[in-house]
C-alpha positions as CSV (number, residue, x, y, z in Angstrom):
1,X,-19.3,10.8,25.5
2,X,-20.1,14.1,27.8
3,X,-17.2,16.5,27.7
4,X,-16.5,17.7,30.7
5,X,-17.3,20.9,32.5
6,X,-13.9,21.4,33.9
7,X,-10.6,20.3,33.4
8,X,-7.6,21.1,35.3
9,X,-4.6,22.6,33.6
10,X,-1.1,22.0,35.0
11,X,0.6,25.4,35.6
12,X,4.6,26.7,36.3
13,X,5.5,29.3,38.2
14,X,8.2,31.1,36.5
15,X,10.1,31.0,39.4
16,X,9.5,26.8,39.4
17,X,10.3,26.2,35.5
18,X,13.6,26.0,34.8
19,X,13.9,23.4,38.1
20,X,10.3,21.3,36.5
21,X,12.0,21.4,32.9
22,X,15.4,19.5,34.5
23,X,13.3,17.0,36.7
24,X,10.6,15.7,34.8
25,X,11.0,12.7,32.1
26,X,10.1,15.1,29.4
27,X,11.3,18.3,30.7
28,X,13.5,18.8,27.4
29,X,10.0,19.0,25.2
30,X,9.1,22.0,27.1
31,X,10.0,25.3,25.5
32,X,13.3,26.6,26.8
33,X,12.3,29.6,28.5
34,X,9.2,30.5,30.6
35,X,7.4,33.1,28.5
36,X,7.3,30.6,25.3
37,X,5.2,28.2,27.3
38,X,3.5,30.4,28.8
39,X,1.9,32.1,25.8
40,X,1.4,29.0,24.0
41,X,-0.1,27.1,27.3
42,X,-2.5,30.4,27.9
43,X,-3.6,30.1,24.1
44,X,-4.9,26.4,24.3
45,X,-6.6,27.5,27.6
46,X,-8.5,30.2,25.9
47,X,-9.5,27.5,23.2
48,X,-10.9,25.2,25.8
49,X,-12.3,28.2,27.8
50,X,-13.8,28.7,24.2
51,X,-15.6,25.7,24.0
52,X,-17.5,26.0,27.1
53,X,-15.0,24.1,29.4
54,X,-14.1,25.8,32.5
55,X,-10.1,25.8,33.3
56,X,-8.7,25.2,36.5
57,X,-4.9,26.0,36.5
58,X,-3.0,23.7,39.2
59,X,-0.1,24.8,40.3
60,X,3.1,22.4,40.0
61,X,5.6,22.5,42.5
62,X,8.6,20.5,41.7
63,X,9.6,18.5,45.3
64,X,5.1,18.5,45.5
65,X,4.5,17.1,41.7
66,X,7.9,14.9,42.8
67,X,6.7,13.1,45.8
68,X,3.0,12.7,44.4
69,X,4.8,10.8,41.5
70,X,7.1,8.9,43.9
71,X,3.9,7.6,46.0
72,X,1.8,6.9,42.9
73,X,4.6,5.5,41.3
74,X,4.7,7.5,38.5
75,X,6.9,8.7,35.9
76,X,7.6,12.8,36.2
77,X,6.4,13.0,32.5
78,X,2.9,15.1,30.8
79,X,0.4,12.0,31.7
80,X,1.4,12.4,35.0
81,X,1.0,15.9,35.2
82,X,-2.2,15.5,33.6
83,X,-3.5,13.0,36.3
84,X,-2.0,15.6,39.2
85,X,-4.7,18.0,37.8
86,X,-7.5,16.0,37.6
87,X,-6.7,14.7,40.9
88,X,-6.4,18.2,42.0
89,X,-9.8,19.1,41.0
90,X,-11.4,15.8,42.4
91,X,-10.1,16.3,45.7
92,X,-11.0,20.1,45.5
93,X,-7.0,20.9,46.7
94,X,-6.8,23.1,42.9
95,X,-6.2,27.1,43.3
């Protein structure tokens, strides 16, 4: 299986966290405050970065991410967010 070149890597605002951590189905795994996750989420993207991967970070907006859900009838949980990104990249709509 081909890895692939680019993946895309959901991203918070710190200004959008503490509002994603209370709506989404898994918000209470996330690391209480913003800086935690970020330094932990900016570690595994250096890793991938590492490997030869390129990372895309896609921003998450709560009421966005929240009606994308709604109309692909998905949960607001970390496969979700995962297929947002992806999606992101495919349709080219990614920062």
């Amino acid at each position: 299986m081909d890895r692939p070149r680019r993946v895309g890597l959901p991203w918070y605002a710190p200004e959008h966290y503490q509002a994603l951590r209370t709506g989404l189905a898994d918000g209470a795994k996330l690391p209480p405050d913003y800086e935690t996750w970020r330094i932990a989420t900016e570690q595994m993207e250096r890793e991938v970065q590492r490997s030869g991967v390129e990372v895309v970070r896609v921003p998450i907006e709560p009421e966005i991410f929240a009606t994308w859900c709604e109309g692909a009838g998905l949960p607001r949980d970390a496969a979700a967010r995962a297929r947002y990104a992806a999606a992101a990249l495919a349709a080219d709509w990614a920062v």
